[in-house]
DOPAZA-172603 format. One record per residue: residue number from 1; x, y, z of N, C-alpha, C in turn. Coordinates in nm, 3 decimals, padded with zeros to 5 digits. Example, Ala and Ser with C-alpha at 12.3 -4.5 7.8 and 13.67 -1.06 7.14 Angstrom:
! DOPAZA-172603
<node i="1" n_x="01.319" n_y="-00.569" n_z="00.780" ca_x="01.230" ca_y="-00.450" ca_z="00.780" c_x="01.320" c_y="-00.330" c_z="00.780"/>
<node i="2" n_x="01.285" n_y="-00.225" n_z="00.708" ca_x="01.367" ca_y="-00.106" ca_z="00.714" c_x="01.290" c_y="00.003" c_z="00.787"/>
This chain:
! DOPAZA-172603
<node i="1" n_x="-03.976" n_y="00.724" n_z="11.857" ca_x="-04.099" ca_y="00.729" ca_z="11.935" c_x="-04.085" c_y="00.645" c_z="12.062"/>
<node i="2" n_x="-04.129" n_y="00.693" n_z="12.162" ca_x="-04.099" ca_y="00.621" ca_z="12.295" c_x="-04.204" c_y="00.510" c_z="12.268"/>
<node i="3" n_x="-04.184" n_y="00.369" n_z="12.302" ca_x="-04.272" ca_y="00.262" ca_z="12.332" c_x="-04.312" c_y="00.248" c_z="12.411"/>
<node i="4" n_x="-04.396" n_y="00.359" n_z="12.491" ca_x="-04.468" ca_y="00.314" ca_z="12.622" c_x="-04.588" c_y="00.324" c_z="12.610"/>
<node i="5" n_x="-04.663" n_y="00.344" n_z="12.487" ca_x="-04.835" ca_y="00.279" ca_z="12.471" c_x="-04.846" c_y="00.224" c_z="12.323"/>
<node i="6" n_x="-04.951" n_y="00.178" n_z="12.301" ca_x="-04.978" ca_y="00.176" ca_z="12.213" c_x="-05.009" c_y="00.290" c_z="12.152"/>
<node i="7" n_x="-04.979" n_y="00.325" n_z="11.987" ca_x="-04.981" ca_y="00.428" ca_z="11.964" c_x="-05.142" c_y="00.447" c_z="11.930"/>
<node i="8" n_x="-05.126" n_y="00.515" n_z="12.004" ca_x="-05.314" ca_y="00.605" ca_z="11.997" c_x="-05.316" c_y="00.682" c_z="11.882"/>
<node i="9" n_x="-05.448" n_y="00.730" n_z="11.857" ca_x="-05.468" ca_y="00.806" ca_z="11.729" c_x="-05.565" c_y="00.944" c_z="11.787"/>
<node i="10" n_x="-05.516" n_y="01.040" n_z="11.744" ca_x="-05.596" ca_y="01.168" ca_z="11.786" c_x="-05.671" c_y="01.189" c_z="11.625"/>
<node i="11" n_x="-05.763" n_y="01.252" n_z="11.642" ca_x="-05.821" ca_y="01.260" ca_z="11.487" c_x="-05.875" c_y="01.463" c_z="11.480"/>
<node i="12" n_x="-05.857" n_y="01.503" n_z="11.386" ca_x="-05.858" ca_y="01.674" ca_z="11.421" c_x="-05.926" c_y="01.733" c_z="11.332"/>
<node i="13" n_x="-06.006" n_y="01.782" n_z="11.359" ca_x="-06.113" ca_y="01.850" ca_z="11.234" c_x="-06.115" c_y="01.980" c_z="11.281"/>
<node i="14" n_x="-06.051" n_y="02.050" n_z="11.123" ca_x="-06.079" ca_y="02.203" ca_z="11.171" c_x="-06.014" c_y="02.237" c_z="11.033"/>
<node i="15" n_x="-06.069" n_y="02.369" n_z="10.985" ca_x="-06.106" ca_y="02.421" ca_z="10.806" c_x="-05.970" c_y="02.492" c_z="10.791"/>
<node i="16" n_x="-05.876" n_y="02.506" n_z="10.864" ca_x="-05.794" ca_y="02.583" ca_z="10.863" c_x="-05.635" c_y="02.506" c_z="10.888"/>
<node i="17" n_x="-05.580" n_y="02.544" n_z="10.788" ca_x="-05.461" ca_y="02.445" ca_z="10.723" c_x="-05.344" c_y="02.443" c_z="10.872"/>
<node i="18" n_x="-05.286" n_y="02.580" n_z="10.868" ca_x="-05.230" ca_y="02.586" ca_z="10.993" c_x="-05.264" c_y="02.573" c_z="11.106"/>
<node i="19" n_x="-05.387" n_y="02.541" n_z="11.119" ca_x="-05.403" ca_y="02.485" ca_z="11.276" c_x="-05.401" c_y="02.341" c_z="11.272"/>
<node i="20" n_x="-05.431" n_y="02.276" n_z="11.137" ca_x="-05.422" ca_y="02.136" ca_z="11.130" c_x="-05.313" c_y="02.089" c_z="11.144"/>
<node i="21" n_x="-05.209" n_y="02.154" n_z="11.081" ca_x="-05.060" ca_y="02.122" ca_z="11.095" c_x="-05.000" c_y="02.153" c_z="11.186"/>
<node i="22" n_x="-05.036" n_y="02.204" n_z="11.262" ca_x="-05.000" ca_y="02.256" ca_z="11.439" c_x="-05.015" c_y="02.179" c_z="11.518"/>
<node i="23" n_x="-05.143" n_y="02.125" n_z="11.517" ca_x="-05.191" ca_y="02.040" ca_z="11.613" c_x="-05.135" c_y="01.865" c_z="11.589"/>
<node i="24" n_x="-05.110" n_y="01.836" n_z="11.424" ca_x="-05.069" ca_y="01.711" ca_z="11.454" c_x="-04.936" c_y="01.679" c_z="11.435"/>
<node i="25" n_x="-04.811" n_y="01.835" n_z="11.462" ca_x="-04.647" ca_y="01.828" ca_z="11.504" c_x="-04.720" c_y="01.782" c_z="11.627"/>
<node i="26" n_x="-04.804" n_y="01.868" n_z="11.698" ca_x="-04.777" ca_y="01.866" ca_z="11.839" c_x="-04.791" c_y="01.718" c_z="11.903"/>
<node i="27" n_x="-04.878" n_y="01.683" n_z="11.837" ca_x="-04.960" ca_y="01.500" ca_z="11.860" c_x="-04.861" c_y="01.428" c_z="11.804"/>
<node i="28" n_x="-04.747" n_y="01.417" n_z="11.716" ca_x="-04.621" ca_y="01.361" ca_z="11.691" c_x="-04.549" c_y="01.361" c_z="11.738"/>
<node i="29" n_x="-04.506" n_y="01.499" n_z="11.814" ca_x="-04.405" ca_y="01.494" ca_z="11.883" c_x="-04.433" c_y="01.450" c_z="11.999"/>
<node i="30" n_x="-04.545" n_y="01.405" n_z="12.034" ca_x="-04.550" ca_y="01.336" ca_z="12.192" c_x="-04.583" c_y="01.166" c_z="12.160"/>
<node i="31" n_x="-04.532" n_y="01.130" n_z="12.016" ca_x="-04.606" ca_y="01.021" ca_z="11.986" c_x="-04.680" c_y="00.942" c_z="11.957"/>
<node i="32" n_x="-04.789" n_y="01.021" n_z="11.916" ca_x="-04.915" ca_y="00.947" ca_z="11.893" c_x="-04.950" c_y="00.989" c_z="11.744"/>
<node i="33" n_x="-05.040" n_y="00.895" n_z="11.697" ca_x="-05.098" ca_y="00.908" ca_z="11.530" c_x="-05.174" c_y="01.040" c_z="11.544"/>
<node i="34" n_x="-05.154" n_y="01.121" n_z="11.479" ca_x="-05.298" ca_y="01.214" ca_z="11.430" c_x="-05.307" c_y="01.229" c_z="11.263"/>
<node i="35" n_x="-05.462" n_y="01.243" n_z="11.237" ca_x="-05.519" ca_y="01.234" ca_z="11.114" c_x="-05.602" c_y="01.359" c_z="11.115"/>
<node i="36" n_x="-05.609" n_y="01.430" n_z="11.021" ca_x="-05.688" ca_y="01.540" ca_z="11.017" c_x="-05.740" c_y="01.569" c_z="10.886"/>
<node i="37" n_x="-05.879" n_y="01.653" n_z="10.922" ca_x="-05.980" ca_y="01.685" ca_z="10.848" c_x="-06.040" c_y="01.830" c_z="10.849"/>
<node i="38" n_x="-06.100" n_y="01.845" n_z="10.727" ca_x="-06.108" ca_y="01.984" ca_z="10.677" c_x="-06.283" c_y="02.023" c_z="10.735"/>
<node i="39" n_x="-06.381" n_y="01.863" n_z="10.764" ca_x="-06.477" ca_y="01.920" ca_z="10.761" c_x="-06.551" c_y="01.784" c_z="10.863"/>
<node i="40" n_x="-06.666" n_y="01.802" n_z="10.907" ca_x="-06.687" ca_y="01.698" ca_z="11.009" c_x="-06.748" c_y="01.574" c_z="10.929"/>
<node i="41" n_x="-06.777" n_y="01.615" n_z="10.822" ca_x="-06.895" ca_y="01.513" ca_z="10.720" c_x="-06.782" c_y="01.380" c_z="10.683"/>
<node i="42" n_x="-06.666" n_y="01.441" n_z="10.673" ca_x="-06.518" ca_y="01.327" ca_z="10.623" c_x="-06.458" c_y="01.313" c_z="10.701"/>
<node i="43" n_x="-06.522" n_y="01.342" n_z="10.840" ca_x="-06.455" ca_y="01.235" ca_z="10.962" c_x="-06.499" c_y="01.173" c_z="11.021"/>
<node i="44" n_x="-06.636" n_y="01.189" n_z="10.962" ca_x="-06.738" ca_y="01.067" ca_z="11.047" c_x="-06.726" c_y="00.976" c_z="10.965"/>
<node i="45" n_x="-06.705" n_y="00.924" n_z="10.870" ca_x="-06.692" ca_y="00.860" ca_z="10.778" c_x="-06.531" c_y="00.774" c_z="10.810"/>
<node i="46" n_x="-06.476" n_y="00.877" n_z="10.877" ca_x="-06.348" ca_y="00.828" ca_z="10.898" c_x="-06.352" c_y="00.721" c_z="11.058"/>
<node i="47" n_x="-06.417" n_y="00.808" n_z="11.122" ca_x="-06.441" ca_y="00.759" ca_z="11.277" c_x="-06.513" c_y="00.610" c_z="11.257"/>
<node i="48" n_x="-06.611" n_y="00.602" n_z="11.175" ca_x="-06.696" ca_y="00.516" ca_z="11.180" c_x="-06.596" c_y="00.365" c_z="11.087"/>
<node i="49" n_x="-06.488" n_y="00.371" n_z="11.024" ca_x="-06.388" ca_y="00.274" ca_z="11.025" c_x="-06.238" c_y="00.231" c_z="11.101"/>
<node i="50" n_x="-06.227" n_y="00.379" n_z="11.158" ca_x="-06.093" ca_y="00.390" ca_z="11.223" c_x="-06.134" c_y="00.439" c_z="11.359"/>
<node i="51" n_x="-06.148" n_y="00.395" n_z="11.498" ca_x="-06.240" ca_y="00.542" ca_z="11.549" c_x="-06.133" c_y="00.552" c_z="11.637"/>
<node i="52" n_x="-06.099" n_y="00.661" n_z="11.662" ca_x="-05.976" ca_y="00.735" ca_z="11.715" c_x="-05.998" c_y="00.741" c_z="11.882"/>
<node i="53" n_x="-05.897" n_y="00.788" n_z="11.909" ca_x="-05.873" ca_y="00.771" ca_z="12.074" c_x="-05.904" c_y="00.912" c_z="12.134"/>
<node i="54" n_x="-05.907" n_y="01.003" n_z="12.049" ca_x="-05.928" ca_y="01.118" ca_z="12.081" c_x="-05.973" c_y="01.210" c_z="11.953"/>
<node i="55" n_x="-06.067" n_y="01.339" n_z="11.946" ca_x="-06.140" ca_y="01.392" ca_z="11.870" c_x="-06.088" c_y="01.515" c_z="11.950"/>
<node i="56" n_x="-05.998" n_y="01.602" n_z="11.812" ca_x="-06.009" ca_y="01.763" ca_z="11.873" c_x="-06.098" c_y="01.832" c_z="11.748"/>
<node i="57" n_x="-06.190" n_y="01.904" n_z="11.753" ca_x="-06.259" ca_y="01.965" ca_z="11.675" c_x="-06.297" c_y="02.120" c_z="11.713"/>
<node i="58" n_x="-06.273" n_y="02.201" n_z="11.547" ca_x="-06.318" ca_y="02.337" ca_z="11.632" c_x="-06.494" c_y="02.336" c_z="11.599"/>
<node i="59" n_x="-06.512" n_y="02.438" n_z="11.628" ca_x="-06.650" ca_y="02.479" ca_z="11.658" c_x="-06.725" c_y="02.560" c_z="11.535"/>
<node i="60" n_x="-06.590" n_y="02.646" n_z="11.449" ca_x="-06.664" ca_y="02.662" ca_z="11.341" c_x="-06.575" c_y="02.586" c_z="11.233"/>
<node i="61" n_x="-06.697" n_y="02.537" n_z="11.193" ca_x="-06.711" ca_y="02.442" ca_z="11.027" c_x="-06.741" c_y="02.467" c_z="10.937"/>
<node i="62" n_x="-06.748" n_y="02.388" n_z="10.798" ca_x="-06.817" ca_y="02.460" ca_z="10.741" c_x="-06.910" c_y="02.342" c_z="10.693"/>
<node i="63" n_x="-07.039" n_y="02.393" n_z="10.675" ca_x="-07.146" ca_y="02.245" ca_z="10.638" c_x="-07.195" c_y="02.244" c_z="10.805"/>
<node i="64" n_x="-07.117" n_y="02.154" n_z="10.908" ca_x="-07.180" ca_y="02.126" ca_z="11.037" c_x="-07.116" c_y="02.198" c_z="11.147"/>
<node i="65" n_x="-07.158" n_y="02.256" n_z="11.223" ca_x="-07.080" ca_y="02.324" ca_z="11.396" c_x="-07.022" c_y="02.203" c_z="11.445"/>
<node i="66" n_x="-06.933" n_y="02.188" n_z="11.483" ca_x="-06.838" ca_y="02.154" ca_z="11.599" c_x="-06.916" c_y="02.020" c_z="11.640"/>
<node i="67" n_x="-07.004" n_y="02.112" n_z="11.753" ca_x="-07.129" ca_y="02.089" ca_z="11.813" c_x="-07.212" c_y="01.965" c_z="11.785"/>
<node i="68" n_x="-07.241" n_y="02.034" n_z="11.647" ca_x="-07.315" ca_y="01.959" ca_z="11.553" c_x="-07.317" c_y="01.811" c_z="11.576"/>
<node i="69" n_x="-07.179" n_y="01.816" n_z="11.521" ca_x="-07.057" ca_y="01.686" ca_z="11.477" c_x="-07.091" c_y="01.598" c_z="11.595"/>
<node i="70" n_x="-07.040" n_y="01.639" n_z="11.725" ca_x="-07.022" ca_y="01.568" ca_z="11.816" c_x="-07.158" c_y="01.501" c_z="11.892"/>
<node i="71" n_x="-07.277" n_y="01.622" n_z="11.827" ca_x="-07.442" ca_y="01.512" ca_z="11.890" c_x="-07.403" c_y="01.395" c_z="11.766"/>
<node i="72" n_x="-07.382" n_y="01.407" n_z="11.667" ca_x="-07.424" ca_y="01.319" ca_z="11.560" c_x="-07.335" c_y="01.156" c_z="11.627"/>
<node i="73" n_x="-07.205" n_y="01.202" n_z="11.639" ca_x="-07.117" ca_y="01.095" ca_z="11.715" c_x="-07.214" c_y="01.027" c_z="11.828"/>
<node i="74" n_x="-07.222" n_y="01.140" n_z="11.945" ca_x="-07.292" ca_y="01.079" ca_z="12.036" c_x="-07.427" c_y="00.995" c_z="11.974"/>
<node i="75" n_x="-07.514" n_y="01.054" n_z="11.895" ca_x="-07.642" ca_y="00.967" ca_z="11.894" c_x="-07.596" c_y="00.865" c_z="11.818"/>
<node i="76" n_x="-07.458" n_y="00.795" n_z="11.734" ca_x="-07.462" ca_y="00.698" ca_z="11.690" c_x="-07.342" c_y="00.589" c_z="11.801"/>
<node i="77" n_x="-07.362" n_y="00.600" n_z="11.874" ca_x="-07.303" ca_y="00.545" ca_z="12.042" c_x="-07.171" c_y="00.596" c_z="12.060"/>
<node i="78" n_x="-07.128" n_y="00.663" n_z="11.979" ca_x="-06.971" ca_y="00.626" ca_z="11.971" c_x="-06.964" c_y="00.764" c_z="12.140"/>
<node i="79" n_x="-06.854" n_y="00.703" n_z="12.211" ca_x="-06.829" ca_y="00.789" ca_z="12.328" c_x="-06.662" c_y="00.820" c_z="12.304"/>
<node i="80" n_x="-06.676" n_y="00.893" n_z="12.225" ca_x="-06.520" ca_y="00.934" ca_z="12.215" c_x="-06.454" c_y="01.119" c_z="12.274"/>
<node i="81" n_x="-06.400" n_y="01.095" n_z="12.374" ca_x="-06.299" ca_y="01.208" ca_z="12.455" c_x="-06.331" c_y="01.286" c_z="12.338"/>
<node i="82" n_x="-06.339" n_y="01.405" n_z="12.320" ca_x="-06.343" ca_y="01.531" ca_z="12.276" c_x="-06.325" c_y="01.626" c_z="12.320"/>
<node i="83" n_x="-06.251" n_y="01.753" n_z="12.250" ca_x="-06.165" ca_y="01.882" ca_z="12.294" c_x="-06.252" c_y="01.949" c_z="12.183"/>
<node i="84" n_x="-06.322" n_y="02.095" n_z="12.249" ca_x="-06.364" ca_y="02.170" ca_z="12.144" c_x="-06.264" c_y="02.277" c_z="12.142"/>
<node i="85" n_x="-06.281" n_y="02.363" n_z="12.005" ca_x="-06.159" ca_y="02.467" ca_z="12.020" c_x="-06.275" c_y="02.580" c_z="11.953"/>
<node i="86" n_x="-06.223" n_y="02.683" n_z="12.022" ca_x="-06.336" ca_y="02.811" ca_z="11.924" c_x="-06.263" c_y="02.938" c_z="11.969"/>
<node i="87" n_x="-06.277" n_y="03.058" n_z="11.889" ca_x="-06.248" ca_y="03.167" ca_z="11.922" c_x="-06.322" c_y="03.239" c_z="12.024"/>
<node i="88" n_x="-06.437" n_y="03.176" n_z="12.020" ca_x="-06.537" ca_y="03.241" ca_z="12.139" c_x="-06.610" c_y="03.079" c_z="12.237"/>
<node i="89" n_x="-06.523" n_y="03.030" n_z="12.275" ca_x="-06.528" ca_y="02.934" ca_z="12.407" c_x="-06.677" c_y="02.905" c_z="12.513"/>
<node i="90" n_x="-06.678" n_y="03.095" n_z="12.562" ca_x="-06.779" ca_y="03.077" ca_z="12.648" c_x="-06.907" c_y="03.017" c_z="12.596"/>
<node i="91" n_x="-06.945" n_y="03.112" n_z="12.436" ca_x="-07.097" ca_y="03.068" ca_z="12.404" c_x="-07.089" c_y="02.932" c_z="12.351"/>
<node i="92" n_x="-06.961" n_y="02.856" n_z="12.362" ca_x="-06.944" ca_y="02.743" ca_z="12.322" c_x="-07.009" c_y="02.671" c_z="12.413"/>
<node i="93" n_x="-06.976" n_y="02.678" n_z="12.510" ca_x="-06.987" ca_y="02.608" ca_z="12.632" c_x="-07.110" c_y="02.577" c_z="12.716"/>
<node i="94" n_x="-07.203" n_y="02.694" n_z="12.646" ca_x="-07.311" ca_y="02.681" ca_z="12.659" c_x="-07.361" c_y="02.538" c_z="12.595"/>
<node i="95" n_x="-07.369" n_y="02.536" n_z="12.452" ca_x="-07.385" ca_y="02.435" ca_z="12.376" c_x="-07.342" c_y="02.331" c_z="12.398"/>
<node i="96" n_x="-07.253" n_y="02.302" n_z="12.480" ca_x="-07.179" ca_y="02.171" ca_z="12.426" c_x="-07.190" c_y="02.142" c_z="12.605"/>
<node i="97" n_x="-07.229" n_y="02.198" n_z="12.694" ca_x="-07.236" ca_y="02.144" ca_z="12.868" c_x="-07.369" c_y="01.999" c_z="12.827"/>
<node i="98" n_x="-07.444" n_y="01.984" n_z="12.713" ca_x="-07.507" ca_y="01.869" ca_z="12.707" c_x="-07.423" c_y="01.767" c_z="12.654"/>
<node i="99" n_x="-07.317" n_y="01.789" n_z="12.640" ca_x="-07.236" ca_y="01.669" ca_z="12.554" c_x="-07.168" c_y="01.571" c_z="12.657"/>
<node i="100" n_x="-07.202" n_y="01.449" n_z="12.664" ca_x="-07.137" ca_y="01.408" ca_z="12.784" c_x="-06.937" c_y="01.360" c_z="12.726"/>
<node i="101" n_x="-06.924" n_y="01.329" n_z="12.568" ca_x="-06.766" ca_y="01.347" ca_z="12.557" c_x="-06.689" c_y="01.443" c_z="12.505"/>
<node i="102" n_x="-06.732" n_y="01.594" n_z="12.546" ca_x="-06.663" ca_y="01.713" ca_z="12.525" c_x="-06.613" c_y="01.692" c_z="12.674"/>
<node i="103" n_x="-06.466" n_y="01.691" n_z="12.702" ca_x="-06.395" ca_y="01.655" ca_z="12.786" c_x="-06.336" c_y="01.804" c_z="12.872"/>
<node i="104" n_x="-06.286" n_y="01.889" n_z="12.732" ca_x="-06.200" ca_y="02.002" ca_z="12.706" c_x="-06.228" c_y="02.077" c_z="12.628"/>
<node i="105" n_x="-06.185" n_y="02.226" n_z="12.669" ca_x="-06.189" ca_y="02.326" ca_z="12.576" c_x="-06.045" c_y="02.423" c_z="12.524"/>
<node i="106" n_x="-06.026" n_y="02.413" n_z="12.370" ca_x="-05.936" ca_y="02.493" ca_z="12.389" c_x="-05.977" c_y="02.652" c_z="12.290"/>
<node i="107" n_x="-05.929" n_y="02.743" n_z="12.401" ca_x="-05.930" ca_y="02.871" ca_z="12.320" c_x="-05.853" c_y="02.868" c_z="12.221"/>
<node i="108" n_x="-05.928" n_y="02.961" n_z="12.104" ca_x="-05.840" ca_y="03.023" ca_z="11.991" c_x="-05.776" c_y="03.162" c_z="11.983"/>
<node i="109" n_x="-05.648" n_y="03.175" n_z="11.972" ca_x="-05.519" ca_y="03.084" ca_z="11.980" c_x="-05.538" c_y="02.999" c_z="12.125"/>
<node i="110" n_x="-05.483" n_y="02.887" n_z="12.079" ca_x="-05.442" ca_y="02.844" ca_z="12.200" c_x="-05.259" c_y="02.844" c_z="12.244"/>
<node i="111" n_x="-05.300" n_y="02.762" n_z="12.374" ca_x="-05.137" ca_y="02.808" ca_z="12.423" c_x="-05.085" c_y="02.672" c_z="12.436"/>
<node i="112" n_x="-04.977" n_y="02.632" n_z="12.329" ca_x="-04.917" ca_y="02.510" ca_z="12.269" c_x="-04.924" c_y="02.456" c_z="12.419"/>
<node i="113" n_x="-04.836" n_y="02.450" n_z="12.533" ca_x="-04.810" ca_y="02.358" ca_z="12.633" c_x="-04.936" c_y="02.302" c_z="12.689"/>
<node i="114" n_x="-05.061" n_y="02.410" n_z="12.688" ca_x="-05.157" ca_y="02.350" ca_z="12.766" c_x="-05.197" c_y="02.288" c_z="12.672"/>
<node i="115" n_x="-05.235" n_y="02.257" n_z="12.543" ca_x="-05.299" ca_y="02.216" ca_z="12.491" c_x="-05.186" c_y="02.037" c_z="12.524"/>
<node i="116" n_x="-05.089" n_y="02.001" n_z="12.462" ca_x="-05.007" ca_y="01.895" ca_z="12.534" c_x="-05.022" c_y="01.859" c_z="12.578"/>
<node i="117" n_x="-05.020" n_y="01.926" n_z="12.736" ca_x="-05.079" ca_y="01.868" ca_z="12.854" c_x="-05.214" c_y="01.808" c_z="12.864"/>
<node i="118" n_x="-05.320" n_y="01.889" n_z="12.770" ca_x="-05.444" ca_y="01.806" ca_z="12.825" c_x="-05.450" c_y="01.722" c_z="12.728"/>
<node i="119" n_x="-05.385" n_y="01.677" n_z="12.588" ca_x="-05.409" ca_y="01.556" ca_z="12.506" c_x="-05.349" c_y="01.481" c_z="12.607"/>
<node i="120" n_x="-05.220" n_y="01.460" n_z="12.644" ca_x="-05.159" ca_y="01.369" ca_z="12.746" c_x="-05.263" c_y="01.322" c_z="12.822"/>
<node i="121" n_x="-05.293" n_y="01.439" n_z="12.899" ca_x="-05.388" ca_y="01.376" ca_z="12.989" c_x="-05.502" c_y="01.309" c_z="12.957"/>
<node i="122" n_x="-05.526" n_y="01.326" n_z="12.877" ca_x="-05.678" ca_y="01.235" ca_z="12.807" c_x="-05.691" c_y="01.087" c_z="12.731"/>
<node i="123" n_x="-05.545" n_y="01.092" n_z="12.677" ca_x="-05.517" ca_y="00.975" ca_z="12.642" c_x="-05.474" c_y="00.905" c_z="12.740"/>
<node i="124" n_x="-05.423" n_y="00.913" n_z="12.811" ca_x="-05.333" ca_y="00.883" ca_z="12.956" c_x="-05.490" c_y="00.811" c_z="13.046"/>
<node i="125" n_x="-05.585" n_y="00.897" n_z="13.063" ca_x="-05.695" ca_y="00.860" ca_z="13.134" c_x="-05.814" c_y="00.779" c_z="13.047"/>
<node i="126" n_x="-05.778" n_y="00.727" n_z="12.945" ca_x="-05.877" ca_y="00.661" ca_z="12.854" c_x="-05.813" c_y="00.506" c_z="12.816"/>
């Protein structure tokens, strides 16, 4: 692992096994911790002892939306960088333009390099 930050922690909630394991090669291989979760109810729980440097979450859940998740974060202060991911983005975007730490969006599928690029960049700018 290169030693040029401290190692940050990305934290990843999303119901679906292979995207969990996708996303935290990808967050390894650039160095950084990721922890992931199946549902938003056991990562707030997680956030609220460990709270991560970055939050990628998709949009459908099961129990809470995406969405959901991230007012609940916001109304309990926490301001943590967030990446939403959804198969359908636009009507996402509707929802979530009130969120002031939805940072990013990634489509489903997404496209491995960009997605890289904008964790880099987010941790990089935080």
């Amino acid at each position: 692992m290169g030693g040029k930050h401290v190692t940050k922690t990305v934290l990843i909630i999303d119901d679906h096994r292979g995207i969990r394991l996708l996303l935290e090669e990808i967050i390894r291989n650039e160095g950084y911790h990721a922890k992931s979760f199946e549902d938003g109810i056991s990562a707030i729980a997680e956030i609220e002892n460990n709270q991560p440097d970055l939050i990628i979450i998709d949009q459908q859940l099961p129990i809470k939306s995406g969405t959901e998740i991230i007012e609940l974060l916001e109304e309990k202060g926490y301001e943590i960088p967030t990446i939403i991911m959804s198969g359908l983005i636009e009507s996402v975007k509707l929802t979530a333009e009130k969120l002031k730490t939805v940072k990013a969006y990634f489509s489903k599928p997404f496209n491995i390099v960009e997605a890289k690029n904008t964790i880099n960049q987010l941790l990089e700018n935080n």
